[in-house]
N, C-alpha and C positions, 0 to 999 in steps of 0.2 A: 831354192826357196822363192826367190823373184819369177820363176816360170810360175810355178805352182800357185804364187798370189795372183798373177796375169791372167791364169786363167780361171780364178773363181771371182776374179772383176767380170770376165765375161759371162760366165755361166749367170751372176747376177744379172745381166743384162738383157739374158737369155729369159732369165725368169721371169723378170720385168714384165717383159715382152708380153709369153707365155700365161701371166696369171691371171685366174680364171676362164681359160680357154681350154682344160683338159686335151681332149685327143682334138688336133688339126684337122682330123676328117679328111675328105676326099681325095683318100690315095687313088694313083693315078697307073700303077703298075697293073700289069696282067698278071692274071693267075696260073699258077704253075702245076703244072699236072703231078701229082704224089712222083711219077716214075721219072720227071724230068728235074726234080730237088736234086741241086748239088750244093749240099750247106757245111762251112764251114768255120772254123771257132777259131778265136788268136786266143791264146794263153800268155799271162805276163810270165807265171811262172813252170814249174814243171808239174808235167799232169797231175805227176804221183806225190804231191807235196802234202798231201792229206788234207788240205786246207781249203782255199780257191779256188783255184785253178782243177782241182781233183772235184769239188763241188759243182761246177759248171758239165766238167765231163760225164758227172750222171747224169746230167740233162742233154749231154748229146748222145749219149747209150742209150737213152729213152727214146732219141729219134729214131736209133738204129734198128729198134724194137720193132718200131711200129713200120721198118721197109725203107725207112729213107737211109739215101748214099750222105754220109759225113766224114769229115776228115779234122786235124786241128795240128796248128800248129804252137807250140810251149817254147818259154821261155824267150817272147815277143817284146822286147823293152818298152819304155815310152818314147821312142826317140823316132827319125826320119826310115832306123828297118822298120817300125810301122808299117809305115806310108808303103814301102817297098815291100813288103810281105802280101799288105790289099791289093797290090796293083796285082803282083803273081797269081793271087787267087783269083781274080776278078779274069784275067787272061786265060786261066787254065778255065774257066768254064763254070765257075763257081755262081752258080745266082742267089745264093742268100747266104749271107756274112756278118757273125755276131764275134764283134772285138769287145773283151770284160773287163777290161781294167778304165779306170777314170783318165787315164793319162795317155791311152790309145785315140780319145775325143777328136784331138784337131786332125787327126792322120783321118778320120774316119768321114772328118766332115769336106776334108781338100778333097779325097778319092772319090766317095759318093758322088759329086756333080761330075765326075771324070765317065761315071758309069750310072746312067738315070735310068737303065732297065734292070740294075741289080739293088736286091732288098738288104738293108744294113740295120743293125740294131746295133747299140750301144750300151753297154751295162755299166751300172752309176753314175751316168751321165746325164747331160742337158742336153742334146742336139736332134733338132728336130726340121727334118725338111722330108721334098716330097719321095724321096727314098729312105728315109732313116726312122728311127722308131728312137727311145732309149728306155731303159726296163731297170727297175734294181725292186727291191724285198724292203720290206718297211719292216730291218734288223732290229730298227732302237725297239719297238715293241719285245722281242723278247730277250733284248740285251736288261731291259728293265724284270724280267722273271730272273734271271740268270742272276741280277743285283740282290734279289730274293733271298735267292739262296745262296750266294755268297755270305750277304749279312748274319743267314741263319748260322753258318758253316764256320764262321771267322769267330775265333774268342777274342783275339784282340781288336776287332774292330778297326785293322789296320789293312790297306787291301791294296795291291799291289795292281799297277794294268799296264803289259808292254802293246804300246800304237805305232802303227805304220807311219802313214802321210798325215800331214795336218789339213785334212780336206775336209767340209763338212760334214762327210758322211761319217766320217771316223770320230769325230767332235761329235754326232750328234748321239752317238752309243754308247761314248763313254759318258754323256753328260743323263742319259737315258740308265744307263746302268748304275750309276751314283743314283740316281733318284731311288731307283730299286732299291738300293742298298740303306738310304736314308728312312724308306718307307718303315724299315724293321727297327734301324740302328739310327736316331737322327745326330747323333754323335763320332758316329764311323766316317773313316776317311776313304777317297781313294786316289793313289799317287801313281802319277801318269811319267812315263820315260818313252819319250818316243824312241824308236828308231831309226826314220826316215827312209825306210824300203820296206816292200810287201815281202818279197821273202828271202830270210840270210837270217839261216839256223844259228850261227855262229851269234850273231851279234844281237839276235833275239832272244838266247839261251844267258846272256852275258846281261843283257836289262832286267830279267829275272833274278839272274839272283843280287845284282844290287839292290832289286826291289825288297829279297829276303831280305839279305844283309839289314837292311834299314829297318828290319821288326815285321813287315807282312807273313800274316802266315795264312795267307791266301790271293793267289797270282790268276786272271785274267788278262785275255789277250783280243788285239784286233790286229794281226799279222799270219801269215799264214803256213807257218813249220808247225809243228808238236815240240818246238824246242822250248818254249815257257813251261809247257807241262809236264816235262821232260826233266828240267831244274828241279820243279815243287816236288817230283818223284823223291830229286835225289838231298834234298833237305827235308823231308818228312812235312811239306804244308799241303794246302789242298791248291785245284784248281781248277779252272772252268775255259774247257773248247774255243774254239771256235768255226764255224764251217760245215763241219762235220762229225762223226761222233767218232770219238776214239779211246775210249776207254782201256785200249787195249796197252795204248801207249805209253798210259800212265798209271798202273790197274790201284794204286794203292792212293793216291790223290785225284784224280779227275773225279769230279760230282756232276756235271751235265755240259752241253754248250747250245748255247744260240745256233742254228741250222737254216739254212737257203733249201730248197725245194726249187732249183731251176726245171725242172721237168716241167711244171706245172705252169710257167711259162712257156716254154719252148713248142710245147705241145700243142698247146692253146696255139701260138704266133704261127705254129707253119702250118696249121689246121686252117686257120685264115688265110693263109698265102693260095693255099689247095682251093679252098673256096670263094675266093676274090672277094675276102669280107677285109683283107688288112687295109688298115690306116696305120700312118707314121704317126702312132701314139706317143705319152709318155706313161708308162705303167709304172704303177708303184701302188702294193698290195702287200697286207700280210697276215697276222693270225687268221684272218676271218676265212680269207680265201685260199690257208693254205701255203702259202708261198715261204713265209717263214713258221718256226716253232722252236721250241726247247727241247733237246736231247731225253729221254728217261733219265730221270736222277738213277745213279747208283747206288747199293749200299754204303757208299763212305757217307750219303746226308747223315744227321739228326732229324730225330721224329720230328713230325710235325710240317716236315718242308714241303713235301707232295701238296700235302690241305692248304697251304699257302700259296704254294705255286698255282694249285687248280683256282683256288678263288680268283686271283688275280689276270687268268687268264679268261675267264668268263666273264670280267668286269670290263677288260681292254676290249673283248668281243663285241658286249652287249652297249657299248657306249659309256658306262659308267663312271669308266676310268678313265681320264683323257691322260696322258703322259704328261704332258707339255702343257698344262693349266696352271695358273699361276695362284696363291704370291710366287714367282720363282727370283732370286737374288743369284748373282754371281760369285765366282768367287772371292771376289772382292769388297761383296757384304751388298753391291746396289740392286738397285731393284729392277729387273730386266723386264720381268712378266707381271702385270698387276693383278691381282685378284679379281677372280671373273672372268680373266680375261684367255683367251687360249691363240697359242701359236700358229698359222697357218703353215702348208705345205712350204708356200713360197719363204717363208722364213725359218721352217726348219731345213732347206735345200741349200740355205746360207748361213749357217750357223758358225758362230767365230768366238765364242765365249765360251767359258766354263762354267758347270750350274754349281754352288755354295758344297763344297765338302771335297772339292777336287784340287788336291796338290799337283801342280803343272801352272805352265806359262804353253801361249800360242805365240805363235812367231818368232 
């Protein structure tokens, strides 16, 4: 936990920095001919985990589509094989290197100055120099549809969410998905069990069903097995994805999940490598351009959820909707967000609170 706080003191710092300055502009690298791409991916967990890691992989199958050489390595911790995994690839010949987890950052950012003629991106990160990019999906948007239709889905208006890391990104979807939920239900609860790892079925399947246990009869997840879904299966509740779609996993509870679109990145980032348009951005995009969306609801919704969903995603589109407008209060009844008043990037990249309806403690 003390690593994990250390370095969202720095990613704050980072922000700091960074706010209002969007992309840093004038990358410095040369561009690389389509037939000279040798790109490859770190994975925290295993390709085939249905989840993340299996997410990012159809964004390098899309590479592979389109004639570029890729390779990737799974199952990459957050520790020092990092750092030793970039150098291997960086030696083997590798020139553009996208590591996806938050906790692969510091390894990404020592290695990079090591090799200033290889391109690096960083997924849900902050680090930004003159080789490194970082790129992640603006989730909370349809973590906030996903809240929709839990609310719709849930009769007791008791909703269960197994979380990985307490990092912002993960605070800011469940606190984005409560909203959703509050939108329909402003009475409904939703009670957070972390796990403290991205993925370990075993003990992601074990936070669900305490979550049952406790009266949820309805389990969302930000972790990345089918093992939440997998529980609500086997207690007769519903449940809602994450990453990817899986309905298959769970054919009698799963209702939809939140969904990444990495292709639509990837595509974009080595099309600009090709064409000597990249800059070491910081990207972060979603419903409008694609990058994130909501799974098809299945037949286990009730009526009425699609025309909900559909409204509310033409509202987030068209500006209408801001997520993160306030009054917003915490869970502790204060007032965090005033009325009128709306949360910028730099402060949802730091987010450390829970928004009112959210059973959990942070830290």
């Amino acid at each position: 936990m003390k690593r994990i706080i250390s370095m969202l003191l720095i990613a704050l710092l980072m922000l700091a920095t960074l706010a209002g300055c969007g992309s840093s502009g004038g990358g410095n690298l040369a561009p690389i001919a389509k037939e000279d791409l040798k790109v490859a991916f770190l994975y925290v967990g295993p390709v085939g985990d249905l989840g993340y890691s299996y997410a990012h992989d159809q964004g390098r199958l899309a590479l592979e589509e389109m004639g570029i050489t890729t390779t990737y390595v799974e199952n990459v911790p957050e520790t020092s094989e990092c750092e030793a995994t970039l150098r291997q690839l960086c030696d083997e010949g590798y020139n553009v290197i996208y590591a996806t987890s938050f906790g692969h950052g510091e390894w990404v950012e020592k290695v990079a100055k090591d090799y200033p003629n290889v391109y690096f991106g960083h997924a849900t990160g902050y680090i930004q120099s003159d080789n490194t990019e970082n790129y992640m999906g603006r989730a909370y948007e349809a973590r906030y549809l996903a809240g929709i239709v839990a609310a719709m889905n849930s009769e007791s208006g008791k909703i269960g969410y197994v979380a990985a890391m307490q990092i912002p990104e993960v605070i800011r979807g469940i606190n984005a998905f409560t909203l959703g939920v509050r939108s329909v239900n402003p009475d409904a609860t939703v009670e957070v069990i972390w796990t403290n790892t991205w993925f370990d079925a075993a003990i992601e399947k074990s936070a669900a069903l305490e979550l049952i246990n406790k009266g949820c009869d309805l389990i969302a997840q930000h972790c990345d097995s089918t093992a939440p879904q997998l529980a609500a299966e086997e207690k007769g509740v519903k449940a809602i994805g994450y990453n990817t779609s899986t309905p298959d996993a769970a054919p009698s509870a799963y209702l939809t999940a939140p969904l990444f679109h990495w292709d639509v990145f990837y595509k974009n980032d080595i099309q600009s490598i090709i064409d000597g348009t990249w800059e070491p951005k910081s990207y972060w995009e979603g419903l409008s351009k694609g990058m994130v969306s909501l799974d098809d609801l299945t037949s286990n919704c009730v009526d009425g959820t699609q025309e909900a969903v559909d409204e509310a995603t033409a509202k987030i589109i068209d500006g209408s909707l801001v997520i993160f407008s306030g009054e917003l209060k915490d869970n502790t009844g204060a007032v965090r967000v005033e009325a009128g008043q709306t949360m910028t990037d730099e402060e949802l990249q730091a987010f450390d609170w829970f928004v009112e309806g959210v059973i959990g403690t942070i830290g």
